[in-house]
Backbone bond lengths (Angstrom), bond angles and torsions (degrees), N, CA, C in turn:
res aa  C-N    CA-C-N  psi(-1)  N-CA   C-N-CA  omega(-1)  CA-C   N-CA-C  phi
1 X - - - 1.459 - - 1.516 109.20 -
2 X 1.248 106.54 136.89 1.696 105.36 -179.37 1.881 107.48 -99.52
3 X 1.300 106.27 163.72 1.435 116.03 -167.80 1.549 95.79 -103.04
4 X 1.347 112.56 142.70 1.189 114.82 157.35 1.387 134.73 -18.08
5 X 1.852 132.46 115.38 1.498 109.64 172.56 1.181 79.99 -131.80
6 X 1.622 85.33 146.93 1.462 120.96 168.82 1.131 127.80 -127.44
7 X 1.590 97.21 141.98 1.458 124.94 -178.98 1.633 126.27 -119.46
8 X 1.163 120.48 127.28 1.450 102.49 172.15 1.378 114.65 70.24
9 X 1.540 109.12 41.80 1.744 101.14 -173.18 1.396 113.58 -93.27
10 X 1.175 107.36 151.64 1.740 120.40 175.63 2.059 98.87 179.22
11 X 1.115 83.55 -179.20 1.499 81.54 172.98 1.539 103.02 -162.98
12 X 1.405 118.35 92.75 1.778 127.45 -171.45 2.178 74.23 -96.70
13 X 1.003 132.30 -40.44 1.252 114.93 -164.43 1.621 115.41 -54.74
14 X 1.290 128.61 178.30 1.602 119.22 -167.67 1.443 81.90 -132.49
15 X 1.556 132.70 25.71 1.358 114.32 161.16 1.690 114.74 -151.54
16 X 1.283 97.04 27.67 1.261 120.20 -170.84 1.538 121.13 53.10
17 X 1.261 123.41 40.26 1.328 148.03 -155.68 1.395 105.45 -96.87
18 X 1.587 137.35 140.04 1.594 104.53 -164.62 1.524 99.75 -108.17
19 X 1.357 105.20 95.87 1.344 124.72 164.39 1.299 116.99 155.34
20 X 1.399 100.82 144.78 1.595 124.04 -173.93 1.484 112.55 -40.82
21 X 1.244 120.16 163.64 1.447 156.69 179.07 1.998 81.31 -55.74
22 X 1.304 99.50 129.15 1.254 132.49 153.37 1.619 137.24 -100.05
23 X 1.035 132.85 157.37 1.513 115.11 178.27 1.601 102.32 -71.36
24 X 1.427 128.00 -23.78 1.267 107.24 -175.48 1.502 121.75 -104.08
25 X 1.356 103.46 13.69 1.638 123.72 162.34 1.954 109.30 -75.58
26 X 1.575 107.22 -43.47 1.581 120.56 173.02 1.284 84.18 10.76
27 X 1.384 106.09 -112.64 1.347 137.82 174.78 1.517 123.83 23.11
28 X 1.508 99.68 -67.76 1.580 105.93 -151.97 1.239 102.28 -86.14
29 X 2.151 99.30 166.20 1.759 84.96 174.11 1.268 129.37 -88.78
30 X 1.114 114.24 168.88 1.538 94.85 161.70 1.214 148.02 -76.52
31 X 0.873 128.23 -160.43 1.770 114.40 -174.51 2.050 92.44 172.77
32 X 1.277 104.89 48.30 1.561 113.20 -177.23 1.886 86.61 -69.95
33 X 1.072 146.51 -51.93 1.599 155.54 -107.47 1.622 84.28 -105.94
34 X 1.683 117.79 -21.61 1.543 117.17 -166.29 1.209 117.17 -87.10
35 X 1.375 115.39 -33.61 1.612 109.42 -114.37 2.126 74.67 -142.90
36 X 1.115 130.10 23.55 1.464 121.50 153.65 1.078 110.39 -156.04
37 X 1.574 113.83 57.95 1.979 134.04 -151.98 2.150 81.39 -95.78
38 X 1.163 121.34 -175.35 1.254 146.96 134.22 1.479 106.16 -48.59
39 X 1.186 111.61 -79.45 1.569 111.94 -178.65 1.496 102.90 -114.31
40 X 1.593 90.03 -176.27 1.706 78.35 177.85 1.780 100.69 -119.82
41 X 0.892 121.90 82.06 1.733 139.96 143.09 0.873 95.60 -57.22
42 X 1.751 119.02 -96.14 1.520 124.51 -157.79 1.599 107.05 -30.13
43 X 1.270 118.86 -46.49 1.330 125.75 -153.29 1.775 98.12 -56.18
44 X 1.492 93.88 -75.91 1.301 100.86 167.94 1.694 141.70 -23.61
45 X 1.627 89.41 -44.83 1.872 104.18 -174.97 1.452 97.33 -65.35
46 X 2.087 104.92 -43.67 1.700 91.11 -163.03 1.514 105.22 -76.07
47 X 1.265 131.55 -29.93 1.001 131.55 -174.51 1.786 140.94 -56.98
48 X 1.503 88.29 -36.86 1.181 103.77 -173.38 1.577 106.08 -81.85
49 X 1.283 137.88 -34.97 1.230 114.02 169.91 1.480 111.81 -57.38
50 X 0.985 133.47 -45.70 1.897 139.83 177.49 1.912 99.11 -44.52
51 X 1.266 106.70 -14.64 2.073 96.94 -161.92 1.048 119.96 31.29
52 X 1.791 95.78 66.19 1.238 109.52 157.57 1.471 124.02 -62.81
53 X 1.517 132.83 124.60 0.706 141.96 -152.54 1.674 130.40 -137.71
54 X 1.161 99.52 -0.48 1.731 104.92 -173.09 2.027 97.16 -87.99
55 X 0.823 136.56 -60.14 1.482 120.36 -179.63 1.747 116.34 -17.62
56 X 1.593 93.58 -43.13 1.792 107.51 -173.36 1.134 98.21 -71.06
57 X 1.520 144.52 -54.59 1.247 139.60 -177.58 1.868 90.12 -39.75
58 X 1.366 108.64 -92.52 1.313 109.97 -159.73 1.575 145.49 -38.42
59 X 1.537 84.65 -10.50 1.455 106.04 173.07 1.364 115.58 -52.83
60 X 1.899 114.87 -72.90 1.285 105.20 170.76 1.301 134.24 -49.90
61 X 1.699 111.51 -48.48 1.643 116.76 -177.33 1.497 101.38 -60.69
62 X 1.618 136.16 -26.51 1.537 104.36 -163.85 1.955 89.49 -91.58
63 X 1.522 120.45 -27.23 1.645 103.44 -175.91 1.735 105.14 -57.39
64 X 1.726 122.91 -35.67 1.131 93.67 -175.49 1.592 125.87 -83.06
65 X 1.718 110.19 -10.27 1.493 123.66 176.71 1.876 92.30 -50.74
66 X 1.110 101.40 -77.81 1.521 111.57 169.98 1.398 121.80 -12.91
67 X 1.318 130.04 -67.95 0.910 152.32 150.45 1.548 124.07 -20.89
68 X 1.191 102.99 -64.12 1.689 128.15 174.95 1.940 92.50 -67.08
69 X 1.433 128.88 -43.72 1.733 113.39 -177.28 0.987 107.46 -85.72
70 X 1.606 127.66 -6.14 1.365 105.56 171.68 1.995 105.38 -88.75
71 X 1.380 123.19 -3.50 1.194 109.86 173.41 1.616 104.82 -83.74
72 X 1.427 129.14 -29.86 1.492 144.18 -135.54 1.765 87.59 -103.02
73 X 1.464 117.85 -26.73 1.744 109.99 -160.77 1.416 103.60 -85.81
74 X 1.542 107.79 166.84 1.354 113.82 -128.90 2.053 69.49 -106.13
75 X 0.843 105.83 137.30 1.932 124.28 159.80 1.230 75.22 65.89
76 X 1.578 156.01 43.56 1.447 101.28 163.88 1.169 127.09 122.47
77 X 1.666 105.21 -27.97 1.744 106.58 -144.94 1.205 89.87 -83.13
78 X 1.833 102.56 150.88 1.648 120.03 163.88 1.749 109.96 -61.50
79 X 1.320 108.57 134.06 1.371 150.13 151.90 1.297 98.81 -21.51
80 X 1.709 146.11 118.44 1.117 142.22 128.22 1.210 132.37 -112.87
81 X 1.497 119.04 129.13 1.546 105.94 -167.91 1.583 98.99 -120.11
82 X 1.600 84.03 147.12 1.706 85.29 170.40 1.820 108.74 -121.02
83 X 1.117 109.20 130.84 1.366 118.43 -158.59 1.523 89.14 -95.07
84 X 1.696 140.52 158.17 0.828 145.67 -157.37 1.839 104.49 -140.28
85 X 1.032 149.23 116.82 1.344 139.35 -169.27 1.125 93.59 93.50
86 X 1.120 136.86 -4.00 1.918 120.64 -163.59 1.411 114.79 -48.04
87 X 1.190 141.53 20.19 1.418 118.86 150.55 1.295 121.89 57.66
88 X 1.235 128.74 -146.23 1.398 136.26 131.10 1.199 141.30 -77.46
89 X 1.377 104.16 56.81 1.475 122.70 172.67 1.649 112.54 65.08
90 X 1.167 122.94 18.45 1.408 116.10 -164.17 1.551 122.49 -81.60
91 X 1.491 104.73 -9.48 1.507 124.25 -178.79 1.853 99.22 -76.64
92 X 1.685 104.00 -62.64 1.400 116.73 174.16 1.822 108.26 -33.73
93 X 1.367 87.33 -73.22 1.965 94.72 -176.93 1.090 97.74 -28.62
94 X 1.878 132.02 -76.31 1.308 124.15 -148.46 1.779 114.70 -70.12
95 X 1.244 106.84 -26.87 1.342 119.12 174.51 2.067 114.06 -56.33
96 X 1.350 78.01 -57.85 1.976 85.11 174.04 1.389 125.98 -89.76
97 X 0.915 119.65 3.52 1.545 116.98 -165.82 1.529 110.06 -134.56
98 X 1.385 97.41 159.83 1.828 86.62 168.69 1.006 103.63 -86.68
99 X 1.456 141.20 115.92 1.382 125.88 155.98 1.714 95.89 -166.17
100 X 0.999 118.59 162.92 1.421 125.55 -168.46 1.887 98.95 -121.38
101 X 1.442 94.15 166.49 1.561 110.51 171.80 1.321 104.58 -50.66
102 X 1.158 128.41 -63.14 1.446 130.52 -174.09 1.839 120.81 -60.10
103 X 1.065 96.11 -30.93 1.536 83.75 170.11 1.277 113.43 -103.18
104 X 1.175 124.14 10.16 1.853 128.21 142.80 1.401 120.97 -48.22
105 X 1.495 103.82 -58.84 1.632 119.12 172.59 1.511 103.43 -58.95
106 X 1.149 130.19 -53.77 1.548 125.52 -164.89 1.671 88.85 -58.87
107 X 1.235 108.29 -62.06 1.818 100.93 -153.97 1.848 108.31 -66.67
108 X 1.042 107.28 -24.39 2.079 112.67 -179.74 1.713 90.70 -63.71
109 X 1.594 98.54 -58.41 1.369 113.67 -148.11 1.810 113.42 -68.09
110 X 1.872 118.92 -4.01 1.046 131.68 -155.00 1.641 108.33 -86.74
111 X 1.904 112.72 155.77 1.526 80.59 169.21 1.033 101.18 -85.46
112 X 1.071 164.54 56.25 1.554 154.48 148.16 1.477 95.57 -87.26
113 X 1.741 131.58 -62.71 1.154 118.51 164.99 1.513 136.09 -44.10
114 X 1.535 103.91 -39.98 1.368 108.52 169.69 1.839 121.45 -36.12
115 X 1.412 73.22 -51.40 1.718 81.19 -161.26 1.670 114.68 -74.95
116 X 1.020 112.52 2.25 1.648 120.00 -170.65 1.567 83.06 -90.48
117 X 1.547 92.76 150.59 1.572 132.77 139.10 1.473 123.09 -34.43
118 X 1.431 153.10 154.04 1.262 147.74 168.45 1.742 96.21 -77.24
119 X 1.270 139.87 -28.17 1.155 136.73 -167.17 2.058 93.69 -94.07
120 X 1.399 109.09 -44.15 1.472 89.60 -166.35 1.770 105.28 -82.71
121 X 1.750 109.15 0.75 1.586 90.00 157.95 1.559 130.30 -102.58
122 X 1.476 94.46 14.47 1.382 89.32 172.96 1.253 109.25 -91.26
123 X 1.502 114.63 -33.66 1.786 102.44 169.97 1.522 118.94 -86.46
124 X 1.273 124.07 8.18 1.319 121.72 137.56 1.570 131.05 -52.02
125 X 1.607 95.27 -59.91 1.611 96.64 170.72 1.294 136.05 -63.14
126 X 1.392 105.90 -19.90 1.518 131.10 -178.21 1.959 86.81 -67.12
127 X 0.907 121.91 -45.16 1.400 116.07 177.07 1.419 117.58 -64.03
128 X 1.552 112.20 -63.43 1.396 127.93 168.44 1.498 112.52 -44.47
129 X 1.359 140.94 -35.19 1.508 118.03 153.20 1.117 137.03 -71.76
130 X 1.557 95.49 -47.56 1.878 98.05 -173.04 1.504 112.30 -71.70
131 X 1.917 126.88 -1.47 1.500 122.08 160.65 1.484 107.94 -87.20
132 X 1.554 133.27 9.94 1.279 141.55 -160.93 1.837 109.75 -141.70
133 X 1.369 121.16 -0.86 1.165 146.60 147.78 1.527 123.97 -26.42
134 X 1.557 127.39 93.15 1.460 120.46 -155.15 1.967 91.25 -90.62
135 X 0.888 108.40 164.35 1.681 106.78 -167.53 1.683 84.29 -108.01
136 X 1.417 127.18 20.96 1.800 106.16 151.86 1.410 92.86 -122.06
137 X 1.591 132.30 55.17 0.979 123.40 172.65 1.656 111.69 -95.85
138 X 1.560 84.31 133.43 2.203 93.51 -178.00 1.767 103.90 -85.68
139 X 1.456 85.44 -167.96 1.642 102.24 -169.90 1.759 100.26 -90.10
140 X 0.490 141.76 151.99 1.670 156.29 165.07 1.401 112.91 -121.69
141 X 1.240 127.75 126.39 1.751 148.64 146.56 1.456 84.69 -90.00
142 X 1.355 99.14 139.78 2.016 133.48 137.20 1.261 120.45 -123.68
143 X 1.686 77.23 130.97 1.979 94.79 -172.95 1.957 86.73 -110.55
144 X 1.343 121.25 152.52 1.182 127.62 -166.62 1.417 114.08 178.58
145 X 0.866 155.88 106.99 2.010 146.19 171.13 1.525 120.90 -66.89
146 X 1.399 114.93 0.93 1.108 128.63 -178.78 2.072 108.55 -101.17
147 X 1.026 99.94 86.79 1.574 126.10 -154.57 1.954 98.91 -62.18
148 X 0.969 102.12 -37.93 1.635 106.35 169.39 0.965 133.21 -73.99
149 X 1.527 120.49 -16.01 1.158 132.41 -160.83 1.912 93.68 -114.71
150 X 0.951 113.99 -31.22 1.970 132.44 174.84 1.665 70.64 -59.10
151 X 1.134 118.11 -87.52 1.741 121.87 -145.91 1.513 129.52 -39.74
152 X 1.546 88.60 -41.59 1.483 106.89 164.74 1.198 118.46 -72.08
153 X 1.192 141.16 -46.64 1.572 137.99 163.89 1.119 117.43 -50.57
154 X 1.845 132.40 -28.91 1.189 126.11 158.03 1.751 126.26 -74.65
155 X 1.399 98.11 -16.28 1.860 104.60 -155.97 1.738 90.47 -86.91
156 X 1.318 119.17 -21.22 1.698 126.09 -177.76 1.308 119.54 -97.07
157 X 1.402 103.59 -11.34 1.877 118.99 176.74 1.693 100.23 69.62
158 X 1.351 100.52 51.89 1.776 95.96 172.44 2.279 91.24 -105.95
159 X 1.450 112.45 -28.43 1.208 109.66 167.34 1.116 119.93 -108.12
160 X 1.339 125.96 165.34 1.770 141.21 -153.04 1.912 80.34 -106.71
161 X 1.353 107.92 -66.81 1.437 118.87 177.61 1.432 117.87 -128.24
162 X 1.546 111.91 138.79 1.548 96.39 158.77 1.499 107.41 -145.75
163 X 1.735 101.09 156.67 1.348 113.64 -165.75 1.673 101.06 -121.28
164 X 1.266 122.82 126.72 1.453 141.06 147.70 1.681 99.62 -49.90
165 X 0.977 128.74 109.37 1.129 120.91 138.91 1.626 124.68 -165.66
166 X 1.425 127.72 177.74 0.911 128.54 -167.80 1.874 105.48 -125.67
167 X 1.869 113.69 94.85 1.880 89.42 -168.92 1.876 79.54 -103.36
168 X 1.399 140.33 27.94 1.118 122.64 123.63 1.772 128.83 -47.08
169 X 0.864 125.99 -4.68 1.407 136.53 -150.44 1.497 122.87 -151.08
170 X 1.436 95.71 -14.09 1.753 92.07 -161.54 1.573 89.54 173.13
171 X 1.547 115.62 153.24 1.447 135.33 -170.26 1.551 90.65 -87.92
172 X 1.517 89.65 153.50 1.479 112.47 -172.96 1.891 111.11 -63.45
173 X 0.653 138.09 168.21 1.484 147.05 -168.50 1.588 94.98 -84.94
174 X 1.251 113.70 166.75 1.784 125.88 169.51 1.785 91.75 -68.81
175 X 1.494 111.78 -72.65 1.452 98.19 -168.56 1.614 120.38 -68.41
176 X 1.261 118.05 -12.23 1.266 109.36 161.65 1.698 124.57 -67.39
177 X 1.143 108.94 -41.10 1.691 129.50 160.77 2.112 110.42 -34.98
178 X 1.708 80.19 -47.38 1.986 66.94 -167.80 1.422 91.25 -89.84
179 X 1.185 130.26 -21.10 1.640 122.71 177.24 1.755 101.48 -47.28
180 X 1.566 118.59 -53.89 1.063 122.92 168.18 1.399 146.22 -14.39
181 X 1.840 79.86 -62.13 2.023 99.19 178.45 1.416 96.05 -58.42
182 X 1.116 130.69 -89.30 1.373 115.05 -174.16 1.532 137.44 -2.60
183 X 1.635 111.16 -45.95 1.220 110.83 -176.14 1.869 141.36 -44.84
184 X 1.314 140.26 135.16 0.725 146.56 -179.77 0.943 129.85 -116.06
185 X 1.961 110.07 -36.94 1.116 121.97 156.71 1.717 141.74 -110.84
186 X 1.013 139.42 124.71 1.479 111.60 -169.85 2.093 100.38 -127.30
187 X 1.907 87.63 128.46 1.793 89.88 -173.52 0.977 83.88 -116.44
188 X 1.842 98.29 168.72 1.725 117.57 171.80 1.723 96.90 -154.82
189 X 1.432 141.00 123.92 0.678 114.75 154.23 1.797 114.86 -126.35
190 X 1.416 107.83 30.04 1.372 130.72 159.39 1.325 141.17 -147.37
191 X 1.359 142.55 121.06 1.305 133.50 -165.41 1.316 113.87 99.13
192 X 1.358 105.41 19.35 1.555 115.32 164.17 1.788 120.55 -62.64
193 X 1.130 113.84 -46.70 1.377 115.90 164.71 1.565 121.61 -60.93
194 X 1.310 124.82 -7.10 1.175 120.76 162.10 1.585 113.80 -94.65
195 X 1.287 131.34 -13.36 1.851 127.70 -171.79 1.228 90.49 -104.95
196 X 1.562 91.49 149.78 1.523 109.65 170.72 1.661 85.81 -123.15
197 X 1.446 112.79 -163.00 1.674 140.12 156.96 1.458 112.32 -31.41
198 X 1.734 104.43 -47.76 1.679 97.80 -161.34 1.709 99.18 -67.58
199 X 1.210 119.56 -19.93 1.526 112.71 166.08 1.569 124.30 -66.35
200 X 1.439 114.14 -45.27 1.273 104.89 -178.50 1.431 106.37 -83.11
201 X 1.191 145.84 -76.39 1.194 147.61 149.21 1.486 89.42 50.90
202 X 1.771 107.89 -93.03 1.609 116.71 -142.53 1.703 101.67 -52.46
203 X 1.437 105.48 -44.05 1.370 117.46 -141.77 1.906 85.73 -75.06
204 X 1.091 122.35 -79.95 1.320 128.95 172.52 1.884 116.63 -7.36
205 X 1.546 90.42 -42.81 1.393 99.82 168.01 1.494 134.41 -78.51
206 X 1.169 104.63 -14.03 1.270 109.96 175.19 1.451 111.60 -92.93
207 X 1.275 97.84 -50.38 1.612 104.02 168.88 1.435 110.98 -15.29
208 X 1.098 111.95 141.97 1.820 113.55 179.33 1.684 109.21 -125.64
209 X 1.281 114.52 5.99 1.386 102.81 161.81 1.618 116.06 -142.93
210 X 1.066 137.60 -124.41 1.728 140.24 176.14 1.546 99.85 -84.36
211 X 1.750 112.98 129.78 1.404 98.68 154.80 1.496 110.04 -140.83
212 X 1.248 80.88 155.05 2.176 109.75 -175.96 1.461 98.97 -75.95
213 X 1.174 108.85 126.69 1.908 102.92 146.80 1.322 123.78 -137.58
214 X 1.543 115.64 112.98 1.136 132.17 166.42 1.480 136.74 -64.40
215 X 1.275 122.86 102.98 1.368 110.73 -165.28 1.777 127.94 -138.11
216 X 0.805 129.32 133.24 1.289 129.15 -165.51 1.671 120.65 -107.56
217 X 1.367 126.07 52.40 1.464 124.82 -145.98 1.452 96.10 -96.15
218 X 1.130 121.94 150.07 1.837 137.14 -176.69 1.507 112.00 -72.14
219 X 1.288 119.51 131.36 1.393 150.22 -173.37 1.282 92.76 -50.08
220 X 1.210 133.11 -4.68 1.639 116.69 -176.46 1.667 108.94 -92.64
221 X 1.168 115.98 -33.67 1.443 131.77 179.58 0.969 114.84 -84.16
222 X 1.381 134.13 168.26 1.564 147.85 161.58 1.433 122.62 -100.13
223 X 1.478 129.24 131.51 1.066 112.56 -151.42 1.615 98.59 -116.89
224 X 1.359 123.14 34.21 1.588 131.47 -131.10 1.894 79.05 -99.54
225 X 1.463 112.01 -67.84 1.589 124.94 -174.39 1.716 99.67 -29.85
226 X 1.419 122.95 -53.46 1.469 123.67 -167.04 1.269 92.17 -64.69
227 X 1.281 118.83 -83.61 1.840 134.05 -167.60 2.136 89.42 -27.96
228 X 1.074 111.87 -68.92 1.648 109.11 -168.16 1.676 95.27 -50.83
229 X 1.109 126.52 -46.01 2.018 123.85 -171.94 1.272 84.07 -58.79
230 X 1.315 144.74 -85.84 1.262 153.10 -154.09 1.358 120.64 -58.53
231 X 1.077 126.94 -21.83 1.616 127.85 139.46 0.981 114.49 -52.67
232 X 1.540 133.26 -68.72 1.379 115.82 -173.89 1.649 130.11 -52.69
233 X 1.434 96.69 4.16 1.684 102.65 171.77 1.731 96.88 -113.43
234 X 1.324 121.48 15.85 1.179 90.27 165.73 1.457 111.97 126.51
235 X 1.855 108.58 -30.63 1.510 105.04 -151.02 1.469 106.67 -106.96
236 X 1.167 119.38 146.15 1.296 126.66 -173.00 1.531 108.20 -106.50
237 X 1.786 110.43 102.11 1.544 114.55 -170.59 1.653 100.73 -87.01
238 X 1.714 89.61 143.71 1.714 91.78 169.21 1.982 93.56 -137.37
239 X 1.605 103.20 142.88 1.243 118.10 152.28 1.618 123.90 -69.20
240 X 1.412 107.91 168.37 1.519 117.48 -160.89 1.485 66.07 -106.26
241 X 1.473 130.81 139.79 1.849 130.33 159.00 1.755 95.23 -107.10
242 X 1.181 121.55 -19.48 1.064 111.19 -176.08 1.996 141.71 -62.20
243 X 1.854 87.00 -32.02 1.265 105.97 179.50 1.546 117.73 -146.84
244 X 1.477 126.06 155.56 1.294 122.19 155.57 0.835 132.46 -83.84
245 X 1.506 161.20 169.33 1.166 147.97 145.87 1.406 129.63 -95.46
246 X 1.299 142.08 106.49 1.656 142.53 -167.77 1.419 93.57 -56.29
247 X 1.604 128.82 132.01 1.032 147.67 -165.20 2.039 98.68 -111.10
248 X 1.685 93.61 -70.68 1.725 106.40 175.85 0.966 101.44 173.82
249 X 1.632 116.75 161.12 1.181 159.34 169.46 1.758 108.25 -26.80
250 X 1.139 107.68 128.23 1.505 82.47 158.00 1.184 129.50 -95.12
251 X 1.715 123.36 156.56 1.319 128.50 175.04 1.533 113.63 -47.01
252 X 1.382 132.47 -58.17 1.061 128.56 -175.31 1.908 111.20 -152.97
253 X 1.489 102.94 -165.65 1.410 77.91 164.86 1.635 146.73 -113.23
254 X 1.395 89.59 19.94 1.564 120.26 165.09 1.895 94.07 -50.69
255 X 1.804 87.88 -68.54 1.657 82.58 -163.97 1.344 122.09 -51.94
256 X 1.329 101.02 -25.10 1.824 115.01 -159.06 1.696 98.80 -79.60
257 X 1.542 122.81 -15.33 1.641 118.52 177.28 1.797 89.79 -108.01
258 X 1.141 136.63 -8.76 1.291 98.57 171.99 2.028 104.82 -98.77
259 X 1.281 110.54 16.58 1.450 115.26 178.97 1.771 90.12 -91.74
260 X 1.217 106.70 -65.40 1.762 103.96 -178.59 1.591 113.56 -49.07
261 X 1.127 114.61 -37.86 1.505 106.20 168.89 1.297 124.95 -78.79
262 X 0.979 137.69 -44.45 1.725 143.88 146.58 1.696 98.95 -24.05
263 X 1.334 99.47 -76.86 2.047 95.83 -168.24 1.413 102.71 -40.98
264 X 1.100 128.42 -51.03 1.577 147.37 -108.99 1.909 76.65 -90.59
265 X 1.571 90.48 -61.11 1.741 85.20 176.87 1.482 140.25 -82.12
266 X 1.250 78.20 4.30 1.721 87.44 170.58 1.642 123.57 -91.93
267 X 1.877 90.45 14.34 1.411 112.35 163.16 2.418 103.24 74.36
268 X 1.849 95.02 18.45 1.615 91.44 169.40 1.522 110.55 -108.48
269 X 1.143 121.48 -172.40 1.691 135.96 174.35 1.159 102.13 -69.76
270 X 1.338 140.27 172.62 1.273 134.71 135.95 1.188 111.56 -122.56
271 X 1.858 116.04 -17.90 0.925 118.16 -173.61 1.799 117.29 -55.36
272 X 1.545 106.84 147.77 1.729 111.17 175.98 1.542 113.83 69.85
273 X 2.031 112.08 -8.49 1.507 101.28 179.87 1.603 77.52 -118.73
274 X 1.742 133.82 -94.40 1.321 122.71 -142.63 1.622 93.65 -75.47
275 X 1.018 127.88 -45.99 1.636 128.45 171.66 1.522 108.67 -19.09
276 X 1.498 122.45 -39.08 1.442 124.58 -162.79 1.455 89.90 -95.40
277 X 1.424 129.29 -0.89 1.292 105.32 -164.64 1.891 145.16 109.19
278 X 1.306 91.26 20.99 0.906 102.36 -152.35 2.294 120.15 -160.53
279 X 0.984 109.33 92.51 1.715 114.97 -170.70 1.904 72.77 -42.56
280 X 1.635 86.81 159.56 1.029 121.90 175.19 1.623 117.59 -112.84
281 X 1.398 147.48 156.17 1.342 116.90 137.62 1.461 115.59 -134.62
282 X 1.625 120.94 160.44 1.685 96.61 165.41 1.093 101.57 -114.72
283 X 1.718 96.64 -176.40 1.710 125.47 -168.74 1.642 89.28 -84.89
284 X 1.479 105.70 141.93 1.785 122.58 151.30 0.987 104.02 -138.78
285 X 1.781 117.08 116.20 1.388 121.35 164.75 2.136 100.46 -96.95
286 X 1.276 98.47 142.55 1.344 117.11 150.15 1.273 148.44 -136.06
287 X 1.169 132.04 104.03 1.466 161.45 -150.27 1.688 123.84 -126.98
288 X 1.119 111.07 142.48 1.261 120.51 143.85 1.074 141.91 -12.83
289 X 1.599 129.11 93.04 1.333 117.80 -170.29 1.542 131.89 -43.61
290 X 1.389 116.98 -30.68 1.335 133.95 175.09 1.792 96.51 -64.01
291 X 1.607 121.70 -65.48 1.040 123.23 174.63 1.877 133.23 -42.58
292 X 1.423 104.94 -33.74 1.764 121.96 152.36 1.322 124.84 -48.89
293 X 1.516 101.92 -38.35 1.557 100.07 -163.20 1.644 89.03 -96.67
294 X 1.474 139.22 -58.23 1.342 140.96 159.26 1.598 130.40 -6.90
295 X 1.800 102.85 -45.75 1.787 111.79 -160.49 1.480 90.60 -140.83
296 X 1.034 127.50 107.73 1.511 130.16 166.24 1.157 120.07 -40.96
297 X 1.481 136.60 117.97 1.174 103.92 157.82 1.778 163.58 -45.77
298 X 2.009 93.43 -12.27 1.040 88.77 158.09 1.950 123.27 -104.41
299 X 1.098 96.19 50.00 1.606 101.15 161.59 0.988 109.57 -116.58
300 X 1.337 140.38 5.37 1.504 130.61 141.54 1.220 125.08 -77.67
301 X 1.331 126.09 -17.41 1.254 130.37 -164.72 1.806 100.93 -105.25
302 X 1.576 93.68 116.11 1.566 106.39 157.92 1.425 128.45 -48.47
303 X 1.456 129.42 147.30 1.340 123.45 -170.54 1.686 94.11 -79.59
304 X 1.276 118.13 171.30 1.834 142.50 -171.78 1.776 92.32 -56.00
């Protein structure tokens, strides 16, 4: 297992996402105090009153993306995904392990966790995954700028590799590059309002065979700039029209009128999704034209 390297660290993002404040980030709050902890407690404590909720979405859609490249790959080859925002590994966990969103929060949020050390919960958790270890579990890279939060996902074996870096800002590293080729899969289901192209771009390019990207970005933004980068490698993005996904709560109601105004002009409803209270996000899968016509898009998508 490799340890976190970092490049280019800071964290101006409010979700530890690796790249700067966007115009369509404005908006949101921050949460700098969470999201580049030792562990992620904090993350958890602040989070879970908000029901935060997009990791859980992605759980199912990325096991069956997964699923669907190990029928679609060419001889055979093992499944690698590189998760994008990875945080503290929390995409990986739900992907490999049995354990759900909710009993993430119970175990961060516990006093038994409370009371530990940052060192005696990492070899706690080091227990708590590998007895929770699904035997079709793939390889995972995390790319992230939040350098503490990379470390911990490697120091507990929830990542294969992870990289600090920022390719908002700066080209991907040599060893981040060959982590790359491998890829098959690429998730995000936070820190979408901070990436543009110059993120996917590198990685896509290095890549040396077909890649998936799964993504879940918030109704306030446009996701048109990625979908156009990601064509030019090839991939043909489709939206879920069927459903939204509850992302979280809003902070207050500052945030909750600049979410209705953001959607509002991005020409969607808000009514019954941020109106009730609540960011929204949707699904963008992108794939392979051969792979579109092969796997429906709605066989990735879980029922309501």
């Amino acid at each position: 297992m490799s340890g976190a390297r970092t490049t280019g660290v800071g964290n101006d993002a409010d979700d530890g996402s690796p790249s700067p404040r966007t115009p369509a980030a404005e908006g949101l709050t921050p949460f700098d105090h969470t999201y580049d902890q030792p562990d992620p407690r904090a993350y958890f404590r602040a989070l879970g009153p908000l029901e935060y909720r997009a990791p859980h979405h992605g759980q199912s859609v990325f096991r069956r993306a997964v699923d669907a490249c190990r029928r679609t790959a060419p001889d055979g080859e093992p499944v690698a995904v590189l998760d994008l925002c990875c945080s503290y590994g929390i995409n990986a966990a739900l992907l490999n392990h049995d354990v759900t969103l909710d009993d993430l929060y119970a175990h961060y949020t516990s006093p038994q966790a409370t009371a530990l050390t940052t060192a005696e919960l990492i070899e706690r958790d080091r227990g708590f995954y590998a007895a929770r270890r699904r035997p079709d579990a793939v390889r995972v890279t995390g790319l992230d700028r939040a350098a503490n939060a990379v470390a911990y996902a490697c120091a507990v074996g929830l990542l294969d590799e992870g990289f600090a870096e920022n390719l908002e800002s700066g080209p991907p590293s040599p060893p981040l590059q060959r982590a790359a080729r491998h890829t098959r899969l690429i998730t995000v289901t936070g820190g979408m309002a901070f990436l543009s192209p110059r993120t996917f771009q590198p990685l896509l390019a290095a890549a040396r065979g077909p890649v998936w990207v799964a993504a879940f970005p918030l109704r306030t933004g446009s996701y048109a700039s990625i979908a156009a980068c990601l064509a030019e490698h090839g991939l043909v993005t489709e939206k879920v029209t069927t459903r939204t996904f509850p992302q979280r709560r809003f902070t207050g109601p500052e945030e909750q009128q600049f979410a209705i105004r953001a959607v509002t002009a991005a020409g969607e409803d808000p009514y019954g999704k941020e109106t009730d209270g609540y960011f929204h996000t949707e699904l963008y899968v992108s794939r392979p034209p051969e792979d579109v016509t092969a796997i429906p898009l709605t066989d990735l998508v879980p029922g309501p």
